[in-house]
C-alpha positions as CSV (number, residue, x, y, z in Angstrom):
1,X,-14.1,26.7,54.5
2,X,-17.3,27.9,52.7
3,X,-20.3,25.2,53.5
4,X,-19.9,23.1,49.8
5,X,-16.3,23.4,49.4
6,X,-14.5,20.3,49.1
7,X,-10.7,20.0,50.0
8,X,-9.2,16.5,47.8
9,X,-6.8,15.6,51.2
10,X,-4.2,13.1,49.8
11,X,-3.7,15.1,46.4
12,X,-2.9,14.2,43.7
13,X,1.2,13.4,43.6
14,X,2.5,9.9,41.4
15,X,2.0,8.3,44.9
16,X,-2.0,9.1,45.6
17,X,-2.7,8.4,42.0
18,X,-0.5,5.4,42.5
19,X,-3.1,3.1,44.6
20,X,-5.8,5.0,42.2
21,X,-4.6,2.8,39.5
22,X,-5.3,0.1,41.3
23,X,-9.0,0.3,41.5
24,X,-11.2,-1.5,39.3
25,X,-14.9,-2.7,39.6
26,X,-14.2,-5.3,40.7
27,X,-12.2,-4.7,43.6
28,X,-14.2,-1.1,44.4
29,X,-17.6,-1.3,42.8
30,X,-18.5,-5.2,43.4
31,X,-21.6,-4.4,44.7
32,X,-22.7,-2.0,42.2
33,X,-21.4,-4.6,39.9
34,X,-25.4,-6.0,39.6
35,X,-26.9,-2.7,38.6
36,X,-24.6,-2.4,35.4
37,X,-25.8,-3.5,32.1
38,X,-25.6,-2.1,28.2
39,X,-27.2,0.6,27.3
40,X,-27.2,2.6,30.7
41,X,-26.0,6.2,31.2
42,X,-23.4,6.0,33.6
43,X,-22.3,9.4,36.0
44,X,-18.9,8.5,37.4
45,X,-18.5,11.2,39.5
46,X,-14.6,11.7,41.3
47,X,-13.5,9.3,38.5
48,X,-9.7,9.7,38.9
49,X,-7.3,8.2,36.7
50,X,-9.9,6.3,34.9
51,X,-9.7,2.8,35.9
52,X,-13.1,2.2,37.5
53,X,-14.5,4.5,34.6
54,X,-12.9,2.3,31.7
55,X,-14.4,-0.8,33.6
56,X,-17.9,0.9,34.1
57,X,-18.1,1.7,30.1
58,X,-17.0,-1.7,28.8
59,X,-20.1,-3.2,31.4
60,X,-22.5,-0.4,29.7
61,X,-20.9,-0.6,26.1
62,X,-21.4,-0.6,23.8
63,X,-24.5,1.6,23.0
64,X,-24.5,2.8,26.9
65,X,-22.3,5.8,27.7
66,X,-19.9,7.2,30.8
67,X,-19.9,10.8,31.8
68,X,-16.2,11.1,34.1
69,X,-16.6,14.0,36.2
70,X,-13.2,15.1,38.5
71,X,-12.3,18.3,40.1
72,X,-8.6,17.9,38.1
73,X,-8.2,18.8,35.1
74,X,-5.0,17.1,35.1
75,X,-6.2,13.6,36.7
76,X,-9.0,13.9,33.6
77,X,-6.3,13.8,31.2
78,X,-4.8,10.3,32.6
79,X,-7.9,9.2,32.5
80,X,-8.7,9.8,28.8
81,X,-5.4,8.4,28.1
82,X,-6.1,5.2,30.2
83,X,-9.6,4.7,28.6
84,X,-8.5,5.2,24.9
85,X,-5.2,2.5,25.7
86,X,-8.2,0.3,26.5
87,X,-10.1,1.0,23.2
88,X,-13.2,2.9,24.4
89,X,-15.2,5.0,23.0
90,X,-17.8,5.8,24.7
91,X,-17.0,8.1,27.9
92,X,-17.2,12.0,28.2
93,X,-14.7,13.5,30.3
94,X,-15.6,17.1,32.6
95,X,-14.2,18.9,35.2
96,X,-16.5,19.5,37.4
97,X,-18.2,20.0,41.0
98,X,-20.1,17.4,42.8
99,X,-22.4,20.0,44.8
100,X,-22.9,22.1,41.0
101,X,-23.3,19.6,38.0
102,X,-24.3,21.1,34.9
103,X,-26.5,18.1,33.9
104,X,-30.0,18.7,33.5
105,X,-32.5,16.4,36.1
106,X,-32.8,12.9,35.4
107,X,-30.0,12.7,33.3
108,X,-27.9,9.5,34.5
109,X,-29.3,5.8,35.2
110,X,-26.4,5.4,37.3
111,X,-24.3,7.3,39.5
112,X,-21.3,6.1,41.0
113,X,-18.9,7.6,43.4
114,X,-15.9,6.2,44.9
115,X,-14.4,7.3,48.2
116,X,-15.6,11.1,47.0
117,X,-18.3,12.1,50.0
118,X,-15.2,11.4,52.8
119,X,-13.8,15.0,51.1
120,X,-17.1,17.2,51.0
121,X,-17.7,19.7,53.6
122,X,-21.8,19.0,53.2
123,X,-22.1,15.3,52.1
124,X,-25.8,15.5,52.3
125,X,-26.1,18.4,49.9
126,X,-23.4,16.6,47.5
127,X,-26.1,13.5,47.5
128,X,-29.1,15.8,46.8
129,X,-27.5,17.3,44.2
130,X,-26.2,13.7,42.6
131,X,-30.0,12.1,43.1
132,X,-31.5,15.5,41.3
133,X,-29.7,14.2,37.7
134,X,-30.5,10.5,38.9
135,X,-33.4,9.2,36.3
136,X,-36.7,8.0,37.8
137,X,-35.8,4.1,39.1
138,X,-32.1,4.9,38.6
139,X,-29.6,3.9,41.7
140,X,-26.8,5.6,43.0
141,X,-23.6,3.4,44.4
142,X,-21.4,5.2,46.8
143,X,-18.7,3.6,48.7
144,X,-15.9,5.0,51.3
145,X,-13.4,4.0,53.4
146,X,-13.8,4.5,57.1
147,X,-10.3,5.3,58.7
148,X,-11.3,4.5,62.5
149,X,-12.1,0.8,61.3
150,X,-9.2,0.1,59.7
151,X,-7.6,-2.5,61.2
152,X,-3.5,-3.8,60.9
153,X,-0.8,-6.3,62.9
154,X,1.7,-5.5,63.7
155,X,0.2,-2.7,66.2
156,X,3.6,-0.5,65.9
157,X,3.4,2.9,66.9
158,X,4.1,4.8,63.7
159,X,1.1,3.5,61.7
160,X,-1.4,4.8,65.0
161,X,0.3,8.1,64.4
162,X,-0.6,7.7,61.1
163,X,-3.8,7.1,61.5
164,X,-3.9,9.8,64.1
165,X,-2.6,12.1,61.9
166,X,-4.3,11.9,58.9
167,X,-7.9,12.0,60.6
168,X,-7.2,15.0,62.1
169,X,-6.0,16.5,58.4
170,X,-9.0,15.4,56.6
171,X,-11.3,17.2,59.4
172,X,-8.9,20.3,59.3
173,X,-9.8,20.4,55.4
174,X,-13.6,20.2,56.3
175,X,-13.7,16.5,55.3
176,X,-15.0,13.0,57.5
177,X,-12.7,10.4,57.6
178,X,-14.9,7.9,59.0
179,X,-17.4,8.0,55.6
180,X,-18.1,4.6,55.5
181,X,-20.4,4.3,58.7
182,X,-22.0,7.0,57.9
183,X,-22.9,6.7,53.7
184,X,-26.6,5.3,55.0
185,X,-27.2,8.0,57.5
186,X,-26.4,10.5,54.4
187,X,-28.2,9.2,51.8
188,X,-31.2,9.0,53.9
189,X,-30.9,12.3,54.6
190,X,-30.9,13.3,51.7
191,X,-34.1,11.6,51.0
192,X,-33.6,8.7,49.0
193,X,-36.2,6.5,49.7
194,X,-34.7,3.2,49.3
195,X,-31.1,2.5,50.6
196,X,-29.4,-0.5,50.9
197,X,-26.4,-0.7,52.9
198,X,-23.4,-3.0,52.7
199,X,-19.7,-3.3,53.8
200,X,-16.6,-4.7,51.9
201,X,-12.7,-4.1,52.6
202,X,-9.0,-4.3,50.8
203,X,-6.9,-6.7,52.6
204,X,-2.8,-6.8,52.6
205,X,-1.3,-9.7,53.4
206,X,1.4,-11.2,51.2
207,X,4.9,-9.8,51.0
208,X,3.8,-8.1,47.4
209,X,0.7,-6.6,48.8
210,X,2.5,-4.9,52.0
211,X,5.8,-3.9,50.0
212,X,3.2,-1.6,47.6
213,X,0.7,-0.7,50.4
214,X,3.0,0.6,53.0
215,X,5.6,1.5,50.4
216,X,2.7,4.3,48.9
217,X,1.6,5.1,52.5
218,X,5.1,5.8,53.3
219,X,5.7,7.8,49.8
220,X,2.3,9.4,50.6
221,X,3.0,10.5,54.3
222,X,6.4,12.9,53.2
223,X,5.1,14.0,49.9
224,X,1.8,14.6,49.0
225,X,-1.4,16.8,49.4
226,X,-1.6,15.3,53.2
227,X,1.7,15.9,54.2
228,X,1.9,19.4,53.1
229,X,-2.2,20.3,54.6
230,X,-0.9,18.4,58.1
231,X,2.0,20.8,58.4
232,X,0.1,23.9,57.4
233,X,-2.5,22.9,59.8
234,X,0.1,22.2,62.7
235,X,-1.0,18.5,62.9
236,X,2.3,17.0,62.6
237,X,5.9,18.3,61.7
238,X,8.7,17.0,58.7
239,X,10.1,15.5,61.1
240,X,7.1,13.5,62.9
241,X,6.2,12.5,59.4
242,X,9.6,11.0,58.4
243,X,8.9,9.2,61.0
244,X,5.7,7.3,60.6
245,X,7.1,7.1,57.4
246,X,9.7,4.9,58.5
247,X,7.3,3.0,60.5
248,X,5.4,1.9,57.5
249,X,8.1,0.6,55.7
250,X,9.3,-1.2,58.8
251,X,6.2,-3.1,58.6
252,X,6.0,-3.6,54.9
253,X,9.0,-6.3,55.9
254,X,7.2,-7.8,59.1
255,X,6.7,-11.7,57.7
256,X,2.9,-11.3,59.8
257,X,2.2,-8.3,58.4
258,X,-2.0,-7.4,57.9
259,X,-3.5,-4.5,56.9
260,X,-7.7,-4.2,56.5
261,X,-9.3,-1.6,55.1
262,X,-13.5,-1.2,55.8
263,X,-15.4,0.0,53.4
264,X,-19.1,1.3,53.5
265,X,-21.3,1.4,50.6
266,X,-24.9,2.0,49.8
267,X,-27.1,1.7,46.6
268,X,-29.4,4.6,47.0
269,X,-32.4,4.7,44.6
270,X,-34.8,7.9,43.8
């Protein structure tokens, strides 16, 4: 893996894009939430299907604009189709590259990037290059899951194999699972002068909630861009898989069923 490659581990199969659709502001950007008002131009970079980027341009709207950057051109084309059901307007979609953006310096008042820097091979350089098209007093909102912190009851055996397993895939693909703790460390590397860290999670708890959780994580384990990379890599066999597959949806029906998912997050300004 060249040094600014970046590897997207889960894919992007119906079940990945699946919990993508679930995202919003606020339930993913609630701390950026503050920064946001009209007339702002907005860089959402790693936008996905579209549903944090349709939130972030009604909060700008409607003389502000979003830029939706994604490595897929196929993921960019749900996303267009999810913001114009909503009515919007005012967002520009590109593929592109988050250590290469074709934006001149200072172009964006915000940036915003949503479990992206967990999939870069040099997360520092990725955050260098997002704070050179940063504007002068602009802020940048990153957030990211951090795998070893997630958290779940029952403790069965399939969902540590999980965990074990997809870890050890995201580093085989260059990438750091365990982003959250580590977002402050980055952007302060990077040399953002002011950072401000914080911490939020996803919980699953009713019967709804586990049913879809563990029902994607279970879709998600067999068939998607992790399942495939794990058994190129050696990590874990069809077989091993169907099993901690089995295990998740043995504890989508366990009554106590928990799941917790940390996130970190930091509002870097320039």
């Amino acid at each position: 893996m060249t040094e600014h490659q970046t590897v997207y581990t889960h894919g992007h199969q119906e079940p990945v894009l699946r919990s993508h659709r679930s995202r919003t502001v606020a339930n993913s950007a609630g701390y950026l939430r503050p920064e946001l008002r009209p007339g702002q131009t907005v860089l959402d970079i790693g936008c996905g299907p579209g549903t944090i980027t349709a939130d972030l341009a009604e909060l700008v709207g409607p003389t502000g604009r979003v830029v939706a950057v994604d490595s897929s051109a196929e993921v960019l084309a749900q996303a267009a189709d999810h913001v114009a059901g909503r009515g919007l307007t005012n967002v520009e979609f590109a593929v592109g590259d988050v250590h290469r953006l074709e934006y001149a310096d200072g172009t964006f008042d915000v940036v915003h990037a949503h479990q992206v820097l967990q999939h870069v091979a040099d997360p520092v350089a990725a955050l260098r290059e997002l704070r050179r098209v940063l504007a002068p007093g602009g802020v940048l909102g990153a957030r990211d899951a951090d795998y070893a912190a997630m958290t779940w009851y029952p403790e069965l055996p399939e969902l540590a194999g999980w965990l074990d397993v997809y870890r050890r895939t995201a580093r085989a693909n260059g990438g750091e699972p365990d982003a959250g703790r580590r977002l402050l460390a980055w952007a302060r590397a990077a040399g953002f002068p002011e950072v401000t860290a914080s911490s939020s999670t996803w919980t699953y708890a009713t019967p709804g909630e586990r049913l879809w959780w563990g029902g994607l994580w279970a879709d998600r384990i067999e068939d998607s861009g992790l399942a495939r990379t794990a058994q190129q890599h050696g990590v874990a066999d069809r077989a091993e898989l169907a099993e901690i597959a089995e295990g998740w949806r043995r504890w989508t029906l366990e009554p106590d069923g928990w799941f917790a998912v940390l996130h970190g997050e930091v509002l870097a300004r320039g």
